[in-house]
N, C-alpha and C positions, 0 to 999 in steps of 0.2 A: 108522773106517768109520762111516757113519750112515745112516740111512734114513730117507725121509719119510714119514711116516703121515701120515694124515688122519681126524679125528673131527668128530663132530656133538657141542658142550656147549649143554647148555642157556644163554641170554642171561644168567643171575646168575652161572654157572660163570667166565664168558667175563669178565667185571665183575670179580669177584674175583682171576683171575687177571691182569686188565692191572693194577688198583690193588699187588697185590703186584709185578708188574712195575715201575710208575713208581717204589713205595716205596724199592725196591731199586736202580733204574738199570740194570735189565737188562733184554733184550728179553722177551717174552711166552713163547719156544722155551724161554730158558733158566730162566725163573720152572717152566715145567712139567718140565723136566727136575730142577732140584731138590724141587718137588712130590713127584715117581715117586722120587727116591732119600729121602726122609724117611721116606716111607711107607714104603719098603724096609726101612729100619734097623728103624724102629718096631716094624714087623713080626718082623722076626727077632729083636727084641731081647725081645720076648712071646714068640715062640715057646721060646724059650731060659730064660724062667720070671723074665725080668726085670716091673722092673712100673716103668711109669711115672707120676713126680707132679709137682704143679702147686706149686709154693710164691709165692704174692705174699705182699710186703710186707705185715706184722704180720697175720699171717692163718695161719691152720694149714694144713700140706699137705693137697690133697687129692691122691684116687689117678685116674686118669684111666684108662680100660676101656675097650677096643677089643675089639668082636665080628667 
């Protein structure tokens, strides 16, 4: 089942979002549906006392903190 919503994004939101859409090859729906589940995990995955880090190449982790 789905349902269509409708939002107001600010013009930079909307930008980011088609450029992750074209990057990807997917339409704009499905770049925000996987948006709304990242966040999701992210989220329970902090709540649940994980912590999430950043590791790039020859560079020390960092810890990356969501409020």
């Amino acid at each position: 089942m789905s349902t269509k919503f409708t939002v107001n994004l600010p013009d930079d939101t909307v930008s980011a979002l088609r450029h992750i859409a074209e990057q990807r090859g997917i339409t704009m729906t499905e770049a925000l549906r996987q948006a709304i589940a990242s966040e999701q995990f992210l989220q329970e995955e902090i709540q649940q006392g994980s912590k999430i880090l950043i590791e790039k190449p020859g560079e020390p982790r960092s810890r990356l903190v969501f409020r």
